[in-house]
N, C-alpha and C positions, 0 to 999 in steps of 0.2 A: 618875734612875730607870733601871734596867735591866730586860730582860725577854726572857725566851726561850722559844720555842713546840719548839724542836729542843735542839741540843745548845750549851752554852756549857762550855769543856773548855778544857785549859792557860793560852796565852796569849790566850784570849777571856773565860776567866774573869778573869785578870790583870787583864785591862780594864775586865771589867762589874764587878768587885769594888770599886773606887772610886766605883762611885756610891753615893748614902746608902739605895737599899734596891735590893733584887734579886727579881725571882719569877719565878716558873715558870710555864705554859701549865696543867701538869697530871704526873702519876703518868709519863706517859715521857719525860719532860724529863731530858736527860745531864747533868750538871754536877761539876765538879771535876778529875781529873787533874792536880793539883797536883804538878808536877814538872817534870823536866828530862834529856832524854835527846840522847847524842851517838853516833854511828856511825862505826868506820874500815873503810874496804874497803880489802885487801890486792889487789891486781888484777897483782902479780909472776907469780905461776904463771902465769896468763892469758897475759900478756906474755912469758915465756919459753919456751909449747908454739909461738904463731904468730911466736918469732925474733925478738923484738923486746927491747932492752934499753934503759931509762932513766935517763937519768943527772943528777942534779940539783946545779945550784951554787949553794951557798948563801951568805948571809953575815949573821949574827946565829946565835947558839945553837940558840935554841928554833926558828929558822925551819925551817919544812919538818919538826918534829920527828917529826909522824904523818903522814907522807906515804905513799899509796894507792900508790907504785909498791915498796914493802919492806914486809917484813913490822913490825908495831906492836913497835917497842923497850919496855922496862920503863918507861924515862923520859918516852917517849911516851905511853904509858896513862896514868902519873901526874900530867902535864902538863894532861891533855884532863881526868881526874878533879877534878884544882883548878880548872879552867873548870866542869864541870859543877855543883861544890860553890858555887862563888860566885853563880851565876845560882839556883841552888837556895835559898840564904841569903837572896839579892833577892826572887826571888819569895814564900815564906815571910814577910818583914818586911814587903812592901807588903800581905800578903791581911792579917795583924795591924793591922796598923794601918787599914787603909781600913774591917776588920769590925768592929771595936773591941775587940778579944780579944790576949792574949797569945799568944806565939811557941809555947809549950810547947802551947796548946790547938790553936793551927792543924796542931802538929807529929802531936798525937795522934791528932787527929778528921780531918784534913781536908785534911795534906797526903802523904798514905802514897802519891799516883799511882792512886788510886781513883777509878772514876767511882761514881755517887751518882745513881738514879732519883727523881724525884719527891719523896715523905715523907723520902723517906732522905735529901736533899740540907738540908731544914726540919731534920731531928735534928741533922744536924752541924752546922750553924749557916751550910752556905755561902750559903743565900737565906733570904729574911722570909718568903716565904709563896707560895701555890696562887692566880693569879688569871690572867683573862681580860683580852685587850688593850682590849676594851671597858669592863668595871668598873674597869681603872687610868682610864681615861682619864676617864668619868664622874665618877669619886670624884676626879682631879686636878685637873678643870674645877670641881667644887661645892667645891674649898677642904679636901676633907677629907684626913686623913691615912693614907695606907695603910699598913699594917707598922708595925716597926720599924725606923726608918733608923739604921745606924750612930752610935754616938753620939761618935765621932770620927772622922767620913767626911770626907775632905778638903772636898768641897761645903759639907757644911754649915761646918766651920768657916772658911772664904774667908765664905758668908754672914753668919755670926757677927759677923767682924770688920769687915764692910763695914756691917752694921746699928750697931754701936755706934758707929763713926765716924761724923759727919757732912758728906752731900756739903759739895763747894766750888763755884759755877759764880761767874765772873770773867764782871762785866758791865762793857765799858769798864773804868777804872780800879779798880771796887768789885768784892770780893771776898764775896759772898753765900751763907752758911752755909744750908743746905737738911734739916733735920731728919724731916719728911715727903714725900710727891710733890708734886713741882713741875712742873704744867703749863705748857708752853713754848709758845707759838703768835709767829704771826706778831706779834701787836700788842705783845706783849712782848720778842719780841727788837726791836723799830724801837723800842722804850721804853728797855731797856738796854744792847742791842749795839749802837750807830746805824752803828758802821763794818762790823758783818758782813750789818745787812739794807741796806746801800745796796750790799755787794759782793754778796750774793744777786740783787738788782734788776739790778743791773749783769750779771750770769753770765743770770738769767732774759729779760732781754731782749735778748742776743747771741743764746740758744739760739731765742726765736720768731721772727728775724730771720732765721736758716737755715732755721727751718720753712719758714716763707712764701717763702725764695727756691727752697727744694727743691721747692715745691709750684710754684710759678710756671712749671720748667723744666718740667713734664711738660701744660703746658694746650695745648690743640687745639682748632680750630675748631668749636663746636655743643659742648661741652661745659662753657662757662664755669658753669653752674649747680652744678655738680659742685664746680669750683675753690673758688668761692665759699664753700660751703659745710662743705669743709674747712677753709680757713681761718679758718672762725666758731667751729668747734666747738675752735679751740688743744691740738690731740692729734695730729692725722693730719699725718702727716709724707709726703713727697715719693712715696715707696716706695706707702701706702696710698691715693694719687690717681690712680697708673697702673694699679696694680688695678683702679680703682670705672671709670675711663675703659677700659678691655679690657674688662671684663664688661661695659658699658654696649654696645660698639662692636658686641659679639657679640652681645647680644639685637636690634641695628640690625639684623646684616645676616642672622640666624635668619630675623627675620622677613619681612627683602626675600625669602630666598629662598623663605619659603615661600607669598608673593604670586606670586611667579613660579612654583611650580609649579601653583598652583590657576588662574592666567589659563587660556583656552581657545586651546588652538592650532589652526593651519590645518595641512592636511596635509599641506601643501608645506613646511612647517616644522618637522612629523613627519618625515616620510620623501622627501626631497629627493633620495634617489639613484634612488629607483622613480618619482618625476616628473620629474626630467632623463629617464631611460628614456622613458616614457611619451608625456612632449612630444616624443622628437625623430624627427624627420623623415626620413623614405626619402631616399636621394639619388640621384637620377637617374642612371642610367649615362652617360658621354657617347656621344656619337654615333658609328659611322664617316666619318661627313661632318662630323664638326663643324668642318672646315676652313669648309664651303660658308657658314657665318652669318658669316663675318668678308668686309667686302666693305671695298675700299679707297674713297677718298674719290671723289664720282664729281667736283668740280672740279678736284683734282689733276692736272696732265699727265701723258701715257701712259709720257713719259720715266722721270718721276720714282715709277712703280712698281715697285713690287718683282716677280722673276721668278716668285716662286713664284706670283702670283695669274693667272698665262696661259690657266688653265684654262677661264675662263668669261668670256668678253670680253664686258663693255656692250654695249647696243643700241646706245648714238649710237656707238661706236666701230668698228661692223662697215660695210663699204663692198661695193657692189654686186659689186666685181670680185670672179673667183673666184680661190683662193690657202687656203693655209694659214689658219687662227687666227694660230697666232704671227705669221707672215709683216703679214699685217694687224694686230697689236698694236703687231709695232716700226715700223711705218709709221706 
């Protein structure tokens, strides 16, 4: 079945015209241009005003015969004419035969390079009929026949011949003639084919073997119920248990963060740079005497002081005679 809502034209029509019926959308539907056209561009003048000359070696006759840098020779035209004639001949004998019509009616009606709107496409014969993509498909699903198909469309006769013959299917050794449908299931091939369902068994149970080891490399801790559960259901492959463990991981940690932002905080854990501020402490200027808090040890002998501290001599260290500090220190 073929069908076109726009245009089906030359070699689209070529195409659609093998099926065993054709129709259209409606009244602006294009169809036809039955034909064949060839083009030479001379592109010498061109090539000769911007100083350019080309020069071709050839070898074979007809090679290069209509070549675009010379002007089209006589033998050339007649060359590319016999091309166009033949392709024209082809096209012609396949829309015949696929419509089921003669060469001479396709030639009159239908292959003059005319396009053909809607009815006019119905009168010449190159479609069956005006319908909607929905009423083929209805009327194709209930069995019914729409149009006129071709009554030597290639489709139908490949069907023809295929309905008159009777299948063959080869069970094991025997060779089983099939004149209606033959429902094949499993219990019947393990019935008739024993070597192709023990090699399906065989193929079947390699391939859940890599399921389950695909499935195995992706498992994580806190999510075996996940694993498990793929592996029950003999579908979900390696690929669809890093998925369901990612989403799973993401709705974990959604939800951590959004406990963490509804906890209540302390302020010090708001704003830590304005209570560092807040807490910290004046610091004392030091003194200009802050020599005078540093006293040496008063057991120490006087020897073994340092000079700097002569300034304030001990009480037990001062002696009635009169004299210097110092004088009285290193004594």
């Amino acid at each position: 079945m073929a069908f076109t809502d726009g245009v089906m034209a030359s070699a689209a029509y070529w195409i659609g015209s093998a099926a065993d019926a054709v129709y259209i959308s409606g009244d602006t539907s294009q169809v036809g241009s039955i034909g064949v056209v060839a083009a030479h561009m001379d592109i010498s003048k061109a090539e000769e005003m911007i100083g350019v000359k080309t020069t071709e070696i050839t070898a074979g006759k007809y090679k290069r015969i209509a070549s675009r840098h010379a002007p089209l020779s006589q033998e050339g035209r007649q060359t590319m004419q016999e091309m166009v004639d033949y392709v024209y001949s082809a096209f012609v004998g396949d829309v015949a035969k696929h419509r089921g019509v003669s060469e001479e009616q396709v030639l009159e009606q239908m292959a003059d390079g005319r396009i053909f709107f809607g009815r006019q496409a119905v009168n010449a014969g190159l479609v069956d009929g005006v319908s909607t993509m929905e009423e083929l498909i209805g009327k194709l699903s209930a069995g019914e026949l729409v149009g006129k198909p071709a009554a030597t469309g290639v489709v139908a006769a490949v069907i023809a011949d295929i309905k008159e013959e009777p299948m063959k299917v080869k069970a094991g050794e025997q060779v089983i003639e099939v004149q209606d449908t033959l429902e094949i299931d499993a219990k019947w091939i393990a019935k008739n084919c024993p070597d192709i369902a023990n090699a399906l068994r065989g193929e079947g149970a390699q391939a859940e073997r890599e399921r389950i080891q695909g499935i195995e490399e992706h498992v994580l801790p806190g999510y075996e119920t996940i694993v498990a559960e793929a592996k029950k259901d003999g579908k979900s492959t390696g690929a669809d248990v890093a998925m369901r463990i990612v989403k799973a991981e993401n709705q974990v940690r959604t939800k951590k963060l959004e406990e963490i932002r509804e906890r209540p905080r302390s302020r010090s854990r708001r704003w830590p740079w304005t209570v560092f501020f807040r807490r910290r402490r004046k610091r004392r200027r030091p003194s200009r005497h802050w020599w005078r808090s540093i006293r040496p040890r008063r057991d120490a002998p006087v020897e073994r002081r340092s000079a700097r501290w002569p300034r304030r001599i001990p009480k037990h260290t001062r002696s009635s005679s009169h004299g210097s500090r110092q004088d009285q220190a290193v004594e």
